[in-house]
Each structure stands twice: as C-alpha cells, then as structure tokens.
C-alpha positions as CSV (number, residue, x, y, z in Angstrom):
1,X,18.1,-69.6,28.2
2,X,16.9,-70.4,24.6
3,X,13.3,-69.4,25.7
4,X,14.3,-66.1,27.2
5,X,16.1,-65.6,24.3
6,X,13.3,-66.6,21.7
7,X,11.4,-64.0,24.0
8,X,13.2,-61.3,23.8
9,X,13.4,-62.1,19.6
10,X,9.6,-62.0,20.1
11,X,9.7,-58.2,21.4
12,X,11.4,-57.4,18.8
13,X,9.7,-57.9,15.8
14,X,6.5,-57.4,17.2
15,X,7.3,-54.3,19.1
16,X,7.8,-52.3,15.8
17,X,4.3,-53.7,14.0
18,X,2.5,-52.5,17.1
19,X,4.2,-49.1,17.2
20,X,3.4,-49.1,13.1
21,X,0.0,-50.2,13.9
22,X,-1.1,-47.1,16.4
23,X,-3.1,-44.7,14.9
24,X,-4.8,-41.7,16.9
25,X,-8.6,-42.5,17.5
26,X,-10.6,-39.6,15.2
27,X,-12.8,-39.3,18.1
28,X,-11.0,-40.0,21.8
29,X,-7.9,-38.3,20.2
30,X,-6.1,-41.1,21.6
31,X,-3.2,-43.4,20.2
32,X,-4.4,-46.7,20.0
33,X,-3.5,-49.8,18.3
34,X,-5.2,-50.1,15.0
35,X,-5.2,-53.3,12.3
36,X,-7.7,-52.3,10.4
37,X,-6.7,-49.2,7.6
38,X,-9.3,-46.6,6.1
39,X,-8.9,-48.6,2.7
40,X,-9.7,-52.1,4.4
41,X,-13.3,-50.4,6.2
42,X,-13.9,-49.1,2.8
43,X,-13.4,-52.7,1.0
44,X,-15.2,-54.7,3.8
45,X,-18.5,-52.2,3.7
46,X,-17.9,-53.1,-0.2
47,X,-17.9,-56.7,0.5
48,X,-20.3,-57.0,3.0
49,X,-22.8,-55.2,1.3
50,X,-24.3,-57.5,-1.0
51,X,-24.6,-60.1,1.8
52,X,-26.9,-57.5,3.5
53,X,-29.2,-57.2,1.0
54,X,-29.3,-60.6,-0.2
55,X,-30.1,-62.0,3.2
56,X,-32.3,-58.4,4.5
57,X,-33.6,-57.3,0.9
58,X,-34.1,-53.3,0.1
59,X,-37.0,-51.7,1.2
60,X,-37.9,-49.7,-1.7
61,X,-39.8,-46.1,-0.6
62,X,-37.9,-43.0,-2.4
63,X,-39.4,-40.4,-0.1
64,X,-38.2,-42.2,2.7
65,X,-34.6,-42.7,1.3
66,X,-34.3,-39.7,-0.2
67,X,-35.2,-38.1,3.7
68,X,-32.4,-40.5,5.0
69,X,-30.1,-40.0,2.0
70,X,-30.2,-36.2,3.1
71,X,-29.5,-36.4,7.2
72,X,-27.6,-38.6,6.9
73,X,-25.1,-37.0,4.3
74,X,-25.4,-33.1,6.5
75,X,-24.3,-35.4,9.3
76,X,-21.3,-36.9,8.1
77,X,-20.6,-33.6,6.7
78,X,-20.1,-32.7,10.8
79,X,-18.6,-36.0,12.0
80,X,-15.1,-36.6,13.0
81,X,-15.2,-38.7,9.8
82,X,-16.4,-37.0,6.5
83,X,-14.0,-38.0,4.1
84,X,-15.6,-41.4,3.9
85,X,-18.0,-42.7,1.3
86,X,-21.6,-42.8,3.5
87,X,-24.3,-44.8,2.1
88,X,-27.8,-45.1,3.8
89,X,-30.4,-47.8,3.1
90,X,-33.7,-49.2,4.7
91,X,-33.4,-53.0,4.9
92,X,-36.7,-54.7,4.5
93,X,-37.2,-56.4,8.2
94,X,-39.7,-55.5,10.5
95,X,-37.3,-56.0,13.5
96,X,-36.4,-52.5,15.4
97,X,-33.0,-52.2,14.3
98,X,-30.2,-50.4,12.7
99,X,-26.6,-51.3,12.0
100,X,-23.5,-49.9,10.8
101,X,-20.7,-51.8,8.7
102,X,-17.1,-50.0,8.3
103,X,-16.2,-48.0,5.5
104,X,-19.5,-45.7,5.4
105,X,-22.6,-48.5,5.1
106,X,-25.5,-47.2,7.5
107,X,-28.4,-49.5,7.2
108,X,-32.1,-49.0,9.0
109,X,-34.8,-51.4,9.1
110,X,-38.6,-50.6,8.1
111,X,-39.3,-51.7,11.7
112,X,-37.4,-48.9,13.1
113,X,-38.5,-46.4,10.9
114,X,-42.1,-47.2,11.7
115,X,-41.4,-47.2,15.4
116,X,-39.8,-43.5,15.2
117,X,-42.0,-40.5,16.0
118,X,-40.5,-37.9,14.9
119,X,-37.3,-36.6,12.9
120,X,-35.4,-35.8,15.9
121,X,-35.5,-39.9,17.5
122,X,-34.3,-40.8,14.0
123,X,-31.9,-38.6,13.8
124,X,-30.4,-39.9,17.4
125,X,-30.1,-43.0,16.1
126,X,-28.4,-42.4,12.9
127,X,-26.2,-40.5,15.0
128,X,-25.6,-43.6,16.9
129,X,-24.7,-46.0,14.0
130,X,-22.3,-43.2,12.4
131,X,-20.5,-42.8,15.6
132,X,-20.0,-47.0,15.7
133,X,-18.2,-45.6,12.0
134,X,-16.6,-42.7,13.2
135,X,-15.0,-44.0,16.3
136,X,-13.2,-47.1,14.5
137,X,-15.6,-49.6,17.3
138,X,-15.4,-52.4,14.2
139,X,-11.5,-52.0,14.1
140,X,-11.2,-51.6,17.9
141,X,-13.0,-54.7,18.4
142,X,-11.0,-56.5,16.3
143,X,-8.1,-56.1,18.2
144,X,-10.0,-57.8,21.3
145,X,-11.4,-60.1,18.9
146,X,-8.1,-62.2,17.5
147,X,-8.1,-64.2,20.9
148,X,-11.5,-65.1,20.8
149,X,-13.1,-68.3,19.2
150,X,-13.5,-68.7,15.1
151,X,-15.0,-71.7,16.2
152,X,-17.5,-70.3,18.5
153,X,-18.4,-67.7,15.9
154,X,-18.6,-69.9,13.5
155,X,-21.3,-71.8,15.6
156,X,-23.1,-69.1,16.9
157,X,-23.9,-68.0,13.3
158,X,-25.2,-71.3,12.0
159,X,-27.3,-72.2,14.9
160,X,-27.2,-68.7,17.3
161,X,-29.9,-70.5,19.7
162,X,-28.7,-74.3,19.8
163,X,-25.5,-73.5,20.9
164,X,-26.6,-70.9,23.3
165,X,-25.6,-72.3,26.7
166,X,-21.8,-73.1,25.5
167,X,-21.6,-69.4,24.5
168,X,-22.3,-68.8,27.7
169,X,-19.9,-71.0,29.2
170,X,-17.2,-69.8,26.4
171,X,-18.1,-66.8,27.4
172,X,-16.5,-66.5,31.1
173,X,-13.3,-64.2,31.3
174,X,-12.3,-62.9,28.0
175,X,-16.2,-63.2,26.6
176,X,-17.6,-61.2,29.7
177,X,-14.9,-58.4,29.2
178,X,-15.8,-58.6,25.2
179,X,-19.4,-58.1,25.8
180,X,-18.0,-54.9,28.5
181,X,-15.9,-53.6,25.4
182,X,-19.4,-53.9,23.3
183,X,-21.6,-51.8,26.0
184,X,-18.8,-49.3,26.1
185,X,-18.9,-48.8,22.2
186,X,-22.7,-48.8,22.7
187,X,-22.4,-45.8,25.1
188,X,-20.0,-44.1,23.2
189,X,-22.0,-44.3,20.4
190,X,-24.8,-42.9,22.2
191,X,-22.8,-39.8,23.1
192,X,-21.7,-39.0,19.8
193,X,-25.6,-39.0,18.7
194,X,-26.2,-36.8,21.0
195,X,-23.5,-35.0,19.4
196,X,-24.5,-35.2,15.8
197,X,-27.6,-34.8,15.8
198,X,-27.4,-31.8,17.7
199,X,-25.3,-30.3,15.4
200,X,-27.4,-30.9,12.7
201,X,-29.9,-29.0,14.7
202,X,-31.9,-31.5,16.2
203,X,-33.1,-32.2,20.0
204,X,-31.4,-34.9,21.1
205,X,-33.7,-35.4,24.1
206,X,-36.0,-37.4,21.7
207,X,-33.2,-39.7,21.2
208,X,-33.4,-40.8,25.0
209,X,-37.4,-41.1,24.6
210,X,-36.8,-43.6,21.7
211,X,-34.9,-45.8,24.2
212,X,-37.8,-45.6,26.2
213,X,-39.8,-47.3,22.8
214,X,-36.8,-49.6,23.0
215,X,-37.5,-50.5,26.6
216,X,-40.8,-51.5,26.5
217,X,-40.7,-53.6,23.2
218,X,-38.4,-55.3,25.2
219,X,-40.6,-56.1,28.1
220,X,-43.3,-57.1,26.4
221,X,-41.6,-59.5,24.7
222,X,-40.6,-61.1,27.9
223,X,-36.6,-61.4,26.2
224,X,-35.1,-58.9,28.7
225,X,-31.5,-60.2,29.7
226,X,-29.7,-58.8,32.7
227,X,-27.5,-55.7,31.5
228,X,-24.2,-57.3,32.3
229,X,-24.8,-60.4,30.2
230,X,-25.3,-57.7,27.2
231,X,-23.8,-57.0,24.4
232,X,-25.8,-53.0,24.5
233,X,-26.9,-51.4,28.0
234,X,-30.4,-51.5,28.8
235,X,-32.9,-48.9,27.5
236,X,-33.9,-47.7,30.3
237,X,-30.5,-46.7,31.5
238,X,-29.8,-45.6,28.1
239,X,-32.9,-43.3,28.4
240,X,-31.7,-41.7,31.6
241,X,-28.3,-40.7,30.7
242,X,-29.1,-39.5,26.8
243,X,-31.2,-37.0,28.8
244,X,-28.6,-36.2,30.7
245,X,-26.1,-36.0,27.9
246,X,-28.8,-34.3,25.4
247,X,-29.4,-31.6,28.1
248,X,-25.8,-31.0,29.5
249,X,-24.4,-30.2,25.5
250,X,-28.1,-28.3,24.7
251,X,-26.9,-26.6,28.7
252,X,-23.4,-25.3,26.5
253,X,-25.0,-25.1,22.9
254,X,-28.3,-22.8,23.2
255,X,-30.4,-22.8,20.1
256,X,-33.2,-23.9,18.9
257,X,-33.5,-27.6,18.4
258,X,-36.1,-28.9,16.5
259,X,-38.2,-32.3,16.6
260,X,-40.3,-32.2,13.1
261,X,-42.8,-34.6,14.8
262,X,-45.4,-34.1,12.3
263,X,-43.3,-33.6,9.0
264,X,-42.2,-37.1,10.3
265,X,-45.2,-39.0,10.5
266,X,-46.3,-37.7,7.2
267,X,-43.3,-39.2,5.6
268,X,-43.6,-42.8,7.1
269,X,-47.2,-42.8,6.2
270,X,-48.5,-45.9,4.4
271,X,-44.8,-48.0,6.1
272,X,-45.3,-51.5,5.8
273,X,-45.6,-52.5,9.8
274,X,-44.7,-56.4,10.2
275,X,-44.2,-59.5,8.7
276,X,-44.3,-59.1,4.6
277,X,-47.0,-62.0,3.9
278,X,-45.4,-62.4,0.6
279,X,-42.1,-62.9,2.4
280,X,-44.4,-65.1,4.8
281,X,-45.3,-65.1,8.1
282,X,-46.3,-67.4,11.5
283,X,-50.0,-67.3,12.2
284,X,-51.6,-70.2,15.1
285,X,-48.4,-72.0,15.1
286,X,-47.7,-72.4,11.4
287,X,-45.7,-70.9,9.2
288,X,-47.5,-70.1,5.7
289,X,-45.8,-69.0,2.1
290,X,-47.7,-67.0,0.1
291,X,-45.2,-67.1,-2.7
292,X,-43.9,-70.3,-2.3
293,X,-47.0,-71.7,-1.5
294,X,-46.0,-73.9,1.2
295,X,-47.1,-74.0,5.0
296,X,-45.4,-76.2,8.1
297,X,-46.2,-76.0,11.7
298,X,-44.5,-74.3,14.3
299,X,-43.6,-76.1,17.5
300,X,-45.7,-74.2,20.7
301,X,-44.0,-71.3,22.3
302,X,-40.7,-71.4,19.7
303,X,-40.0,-68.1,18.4
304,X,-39.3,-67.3,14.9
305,X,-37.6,-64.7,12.4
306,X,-38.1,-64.6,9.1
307,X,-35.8,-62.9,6.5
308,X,-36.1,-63.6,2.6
309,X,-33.2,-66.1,2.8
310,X,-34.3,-68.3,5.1
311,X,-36.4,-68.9,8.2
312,X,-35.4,-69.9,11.7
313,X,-37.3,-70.5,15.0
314,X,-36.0,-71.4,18.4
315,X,-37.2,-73.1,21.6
316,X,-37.1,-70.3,24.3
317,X,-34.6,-72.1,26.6
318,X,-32.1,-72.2,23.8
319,X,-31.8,-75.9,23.2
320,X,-33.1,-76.4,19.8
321,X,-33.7,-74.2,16.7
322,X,-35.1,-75.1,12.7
323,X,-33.7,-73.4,9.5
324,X,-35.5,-73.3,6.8
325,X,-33.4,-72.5,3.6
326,X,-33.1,-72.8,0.0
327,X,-30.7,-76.5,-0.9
328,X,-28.0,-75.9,-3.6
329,X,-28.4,-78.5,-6.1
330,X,-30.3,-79.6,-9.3
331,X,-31.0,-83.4,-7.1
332,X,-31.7,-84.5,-3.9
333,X,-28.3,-86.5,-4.1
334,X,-26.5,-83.2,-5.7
335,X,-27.9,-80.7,-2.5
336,X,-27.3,-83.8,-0.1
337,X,-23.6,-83.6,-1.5
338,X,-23.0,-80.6,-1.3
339,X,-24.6,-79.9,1.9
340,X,-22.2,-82.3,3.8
341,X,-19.5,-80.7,1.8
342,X,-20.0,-77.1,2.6
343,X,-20.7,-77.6,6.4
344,X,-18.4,-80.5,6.7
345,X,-20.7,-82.6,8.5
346,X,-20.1,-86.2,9.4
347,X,-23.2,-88.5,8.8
348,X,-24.6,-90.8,11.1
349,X,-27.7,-91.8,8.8
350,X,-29.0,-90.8,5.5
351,X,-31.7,-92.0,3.2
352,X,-34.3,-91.2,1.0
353,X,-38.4,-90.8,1.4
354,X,-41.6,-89.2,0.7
355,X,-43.2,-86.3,2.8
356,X,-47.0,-85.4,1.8
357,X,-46.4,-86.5,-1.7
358,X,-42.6,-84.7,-2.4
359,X,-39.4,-86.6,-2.3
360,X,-37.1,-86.1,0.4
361,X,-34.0,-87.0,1.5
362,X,-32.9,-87.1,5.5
363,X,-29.7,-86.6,7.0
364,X,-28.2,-87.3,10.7
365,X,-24.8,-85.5,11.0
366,X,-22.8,-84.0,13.4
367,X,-20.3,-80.9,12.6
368,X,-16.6,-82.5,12.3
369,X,-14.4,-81.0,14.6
370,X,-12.0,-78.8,13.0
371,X,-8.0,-79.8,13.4
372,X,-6.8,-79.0,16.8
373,X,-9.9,-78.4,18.2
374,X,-10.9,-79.7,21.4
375,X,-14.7,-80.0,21.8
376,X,-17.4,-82.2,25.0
377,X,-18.9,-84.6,23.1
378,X,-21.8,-83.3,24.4
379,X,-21.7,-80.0,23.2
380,X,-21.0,-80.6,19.8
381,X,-23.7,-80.0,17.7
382,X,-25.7,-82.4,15.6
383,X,-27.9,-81.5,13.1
384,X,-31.2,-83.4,11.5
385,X,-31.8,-82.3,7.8
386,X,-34.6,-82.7,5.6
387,X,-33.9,-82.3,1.9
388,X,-37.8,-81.8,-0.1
389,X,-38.4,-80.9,-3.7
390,X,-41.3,-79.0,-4.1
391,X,-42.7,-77.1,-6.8
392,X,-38.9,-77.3,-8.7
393,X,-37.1,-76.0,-5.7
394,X,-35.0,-78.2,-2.8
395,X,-35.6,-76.8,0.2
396,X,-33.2,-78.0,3.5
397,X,-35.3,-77.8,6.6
398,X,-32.9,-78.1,9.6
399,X,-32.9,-78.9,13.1
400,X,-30.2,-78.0,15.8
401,X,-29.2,-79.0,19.3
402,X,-26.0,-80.3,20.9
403,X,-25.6,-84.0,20.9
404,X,-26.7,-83.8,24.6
405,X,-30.0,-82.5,23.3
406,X,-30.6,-83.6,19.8
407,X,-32.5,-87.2,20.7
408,X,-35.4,-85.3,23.2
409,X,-35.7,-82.5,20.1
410,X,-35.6,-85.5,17.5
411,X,-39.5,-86.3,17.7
412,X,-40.2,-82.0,17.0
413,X,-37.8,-81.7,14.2
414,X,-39.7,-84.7,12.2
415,X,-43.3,-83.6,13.1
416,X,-42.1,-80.6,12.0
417,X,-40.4,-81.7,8.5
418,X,-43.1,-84.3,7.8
419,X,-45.9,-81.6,7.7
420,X,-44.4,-79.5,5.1
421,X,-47.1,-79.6,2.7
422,X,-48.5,-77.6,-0.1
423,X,-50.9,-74.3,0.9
424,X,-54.2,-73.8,-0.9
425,X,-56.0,-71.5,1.5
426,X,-56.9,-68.4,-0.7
427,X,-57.3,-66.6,2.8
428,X,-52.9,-67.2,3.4
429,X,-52.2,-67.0,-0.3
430,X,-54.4,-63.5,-0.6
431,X,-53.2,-62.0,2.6
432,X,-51.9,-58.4,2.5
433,X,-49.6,-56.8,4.3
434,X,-50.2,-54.7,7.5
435,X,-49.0,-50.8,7.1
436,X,-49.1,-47.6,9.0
437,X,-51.9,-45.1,7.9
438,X,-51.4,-41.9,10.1
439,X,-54.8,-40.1,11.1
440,X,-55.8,-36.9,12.8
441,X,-57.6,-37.8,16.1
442,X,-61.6,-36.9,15.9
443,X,-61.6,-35.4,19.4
444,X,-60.0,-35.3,22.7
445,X,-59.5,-38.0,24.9
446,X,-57.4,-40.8,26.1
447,X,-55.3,-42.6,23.8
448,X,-57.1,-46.0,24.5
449,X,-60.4,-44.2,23.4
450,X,-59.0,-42.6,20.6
451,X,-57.8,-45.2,18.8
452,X,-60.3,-47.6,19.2
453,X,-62.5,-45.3,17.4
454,X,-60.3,-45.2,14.8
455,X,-60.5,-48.9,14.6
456,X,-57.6,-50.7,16.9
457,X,-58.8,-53.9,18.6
458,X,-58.5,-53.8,22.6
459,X,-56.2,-56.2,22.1
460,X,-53.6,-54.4,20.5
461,X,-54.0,-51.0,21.9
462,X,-50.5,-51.3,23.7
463,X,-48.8,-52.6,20.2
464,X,-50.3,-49.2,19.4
465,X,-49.1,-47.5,22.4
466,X,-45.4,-48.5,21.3
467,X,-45.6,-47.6,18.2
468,X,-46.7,-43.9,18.9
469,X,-44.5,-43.7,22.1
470,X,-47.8,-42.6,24.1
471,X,-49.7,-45.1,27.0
472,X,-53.5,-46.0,27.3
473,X,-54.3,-43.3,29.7
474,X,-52.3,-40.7,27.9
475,X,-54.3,-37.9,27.1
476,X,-54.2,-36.4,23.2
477,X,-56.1,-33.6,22.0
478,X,-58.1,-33.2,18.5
479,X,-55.9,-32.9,15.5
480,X,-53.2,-34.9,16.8
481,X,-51.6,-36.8,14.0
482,X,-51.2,-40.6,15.4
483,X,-50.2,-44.3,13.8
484,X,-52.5,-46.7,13.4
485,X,-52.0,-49.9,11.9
486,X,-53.9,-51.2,9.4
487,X,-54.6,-53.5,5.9
C-alpha cells in the first residue's frame, strides 16, 4: 500500500514538470519533451567555446572565414532557427570533420575544408551541422542521455581507446538504441542540408558526392565499423539517399542550382593539408616536436592524433593508448600532487628517476571507484604516468589499459617514456608544413597522368584522388583546376 501510494505521489509531481517541459520541435512540429531552454543552448555554446579552441586552436585564413562567415549567416537567415546568435569558425585540425555545439557555434576543420570541391559540398555540410542546431538533437539527446553512464563518459573521454571493449559491453540495450537515436539525428540532419542549402541556392546533389569523399577516406584507412555499431550511417548509404533527397526537393523546387566549383578551389588555395609540423607530427614511428623540441617513438601499428593540447595514440585492438600532455605544477612533487588529486587515482607505486638526462617522476595508479559504483576488477582502468621536466616544462606522458591489460602493455608504455629525449635534427626542427596549391592541368588525360606531371609521387596519387573527389583513371581535360599537395 505505502508503495502504491508513494507511486501515485510520484505521478504527480512529475507529471506536471514533464507537461511544463514539452516544447514543439522547430523543425518536426512535434511536442516533445524538452530540458534544455533557448537561454541554456546559448550559455553552453558560450561555455563550451573556449574549450574548443584551446584544445583545436583557430585556423586563421580571413578569406576563408569571411566565405564561411557569409553562407553560413544567409543560411540561418532561412532555418527554422534564425533568431539565434550563429557563429562559424575553422578549427585548426587536419581531421575531416565538422561539429555543431547548441546555442549557434558551427565549427569546420581545415581538413574538411581542404577535402571540399566545390561551394555546393560545403554548403551541404554546413547545412548539416545547422540542422544538428535547429532541430534541438543536443537537447533531444539529453533526454535519452540522463539514464546513461557519467561514469562511462567520464572514462571514455580520458582514455576513448583503453576502455573501448567495456563500452561495448555498456553499450548493449539502452547504448545500442542511443547510438540508433544518434544515426537518426544524423539523417535528419542530412535532410535539412538538403534543405538549406537548397534554399540558399545551392545543388545539394554535391552534398551526397562529398559522402562519397567520406566513404573512401574511410576505407583506406581500414577503420570502417559496421553501420549498426555507429554513432553516423555509413557514407555510402548516406550518398545514396542525399541523391535521392537532393533530387526529389530540386523534382518540387525548379531553379537553377549552382556548384561554384572553381570560385571554390581558388579560395582554399594555399590550405594547409595535414599535420602542422610546428604543432608536430608522426614520421617512421616517432613522434617529433619542432617547437618543443622533443621526439619519442611510436609503438608499430598504433595510431595517433595530435591536437595542440596534447597527443594520444592507440593500439588498433583498443587495449592500450598514450597521452601526452602538459603536467600542472611548478615541481615534479607539485604535478605528481595534483595529478592524483585531479583524477583521483589511487597509487600502487611512485618514485623518482632520470630519463635521457631529465628528471622524472613515475606513477602506478588505478582510477578510485566513485561512491556507489560497482565496477570488474578487471575492467577498471590503471594508468602508468611519467612526469619529465624538460626544457622548463613538466610534461605527463600516460599510458592506459584496464587492469586486465595494463601488465602485457607495461614493457611499451616504458620504452616508450624512457626514449623521450631532446630533438636536434635540423631536418624535423626545419620541416614545413604541407598545403594545397591548386593548378590548371597542362593537357588532357587521366588523372594518374596528370598529376604526376604536376609532381605527385605514385604513391600518393589516390591521397590525391580523395582529395579532388576524381579516381586514377578518370579522365580531365586541359584547364581543369585541380589540388595538389605540396611544400
């Protein structure tokens, strides 16, 4: 009786926060419930902003901005959204990317910018990322996202990799619906590009061809996952149906849509393409620091991602990954205290030493479990640190895996750690940085040919291929404006 009756006491109060809650969706129209306000999207874009750039950086071009500034303003103007405060930027990452954060904050990487061939691709994809804005997905998934895991979050972003495998397992029930209620978003989103940039008066069938680009960067890097184990659907049947979308509206809407392909390519001439050297960058298995002057190897086959806050690599079954970061602290002692403080690691060992001349101070800890939470030992995550001062900095070089896996990645994270040393090669500390120069083609011909005249190694014709959205055998005429990459 007393439960039914707490119950019932239950409905009550929460039945009128729910009904005070609902909101009608700008863009489905439909009443749904919504705990996130206008004013709250506006203050988390605020907040979230500076993290961006701190951890990303700003790519600074003014031609380039000032193009994205413009597009991107007309098409808010024509959202279901354009009383919010839009703000564009280019992030300086070579990853293909873009990302939206609520409240207005559109941001695109360099990489994707480089990888775009014309005005109408990027103006899908802006479309996209305003849509994710427009159609309330960060407030929507918030309401799916109070019964998830803080804890798993919370893991997943200090060590995405190492704890891989219990995401997975996390993951089963609610998680696999979660990552459904992401690919929905995604393909909503994807309809209200089409959409947009339409409106603004581009042809949104180049849109579809960019997921094509999308498709076989994936491939080639060998990370394709199965679509239902996704968090976005897979390019290629993103391709199909933005055709199908782009040509049913264009099908209602005649007009004249436009691609700009050239006017395009002119603007993103001279992009930086890849890794910033001064930022550094992964070359025969090490990693090498212009700047900081510093170099440390790379274990075999890990893959790596470098942003100017730190540095991470990952074994490509997921069971150990390396931070490199910058320690907080004046001491060894001081950033040893305050890294066990801010984590709120346990430690197993500590002590002090020397690596290649620097001081250094190691750490064996495991995260402590948080009140209430029930954890496998053997997925709990441990953690090997190496605190070195070099060149009046303290930098925290980190190795991850769950307890299960820490002692067989032990032996890597130290040979790792104990061959950070000091780099004097003027050919690392004088290296430039890659960009795109855009050329006329000479003559007719395939696209192989072509741009191996213009100086592309064999090797890297298809990195080429991608990044002009054209295949070796692809015939191109004389005059055809193309990418190629170069010092």
């Amino acid at each position: 009786m007393y439960t039914r009756a707490y119950f019932r006491l239950l409905i009550l109060v929460i039945t009128p926060l729910l009904v005070l809650a609902c909101a009608r969706n700008p863009v489905t129209g439909k009443r749904e419930i919504n705990l996130m306000s206008t004013e709250q999207e506006i203050v988390i874009g605020k907040e979230s902003h500076p993290s961006v750039v701190a951890t990303m950086g700003l790519y600074e071009d003014k031609n380039l901005q000032a193009f994205m500034n413009q597009k991107g303003k007309a098409m808010a103007s024509i959202s279901h959204r354009p009383d919010l405060p839009y703000q564009f930027y280019i992030v300086d990452s070579p990853i293909v990317n873009a990302f939206a954060v609520p409240g207005g904050y559109v941001y695109f990487t360099r990489g994707i910018l480089a990888h775009f061939n014309n005005e109408a691709e990027f103006s899908g994809v802006l479309g996209h990322e305003i849509g994710h804005i427009t159609a309330k997905h960060a407030a929507r998934s918030q309401k799916s996202q109070l019964l998830s895991t803080i804890a798993l979050i919370g893991g997943a972003v200090l060590a995405p990799q190492a704890v891989g495998q219990n995401i997975e397992t996390l993951q089963q029930g609610l998680g696999l619906l979660s990552l459904k209620y992401s690919r929905d978003h995604e393909s909503e989103s994807d309809k209200l590009g089409v959409e947009y940039s339409s409106k603004i008066g581009y042809d949104a069938r180049q849109m579809g061809d960019f997921f094509g680009t999308l498709k076989r960067i994936s491939d080639r890097s060998g990370q394709a996952i199965p679509q239902f184990m996704s968090t976005h659907p897979d390019p290629g049947n993103r391709f199909t149906r933005v055709h199908e979308l782009a040509k049913d509206y264009q099908t209602k809407n005649p007009a004249s849509y436009q691609v700009n392909r050239d006017q395009y390519l002119r603007l993103i001439d001279g992009i930086m393409y890849g890794e910033d050297p001064k930022q550094g960058f992964v070359e025969n298995n090490y990693f090498y620091h212009p700047e900081l002057r510093f170099q440390f190897p790379v274990p075999a086959g890990w893959q790596s991602q470098n942003s100017p806050s730190q540095f991470q690599m990952a074994a490509k079954d997921g069971k150990a990954a390396m931070i490199l970061m910058l320690a907080k602290g004046n001491s060894l002692d001081e950033a040893a205290q305050n890294l066990v403080k801010e984590l709120s690691l346990n430690v197993l060992e500590n002590g002090k030493t020397t690596i290649n001349g620097n001081p250094a101070y190691v750490l064996i800890s495991r995260q402590q479990q948080q009140q209430g939470q029930q954890q496998d030992p053997k997925s709990a995550l441990q953690i090997g640190t190496w605190l070195i001062q070099y060149n009046n900095a303290i930098y925290a070089l980190h190795g991850l895996a769950t307890n299960a896996d820490f002692t067989a990645n032990f032996s890597t994270f130290k040979q790792v750690a104990e061959n950070f040393r000091s780099l004097s090669d003027p050919d690392k500390l004088n290296r430039k940085a890659e960009r795109i120069v855009v050329k006329a083609t000479p003559r007719d011909g395939s696209f192989r040919d072509v741009v191996t005249q213009l100086g592309m190694p064999a090797n890297r014709v298809e990195e080429a291929g991608i990044l002009n959205g054209l295949k070796a055998d692809d015939r191109i005429t004389r005059g055809t404006l193309i990418k190629i990459i170069s010092r």
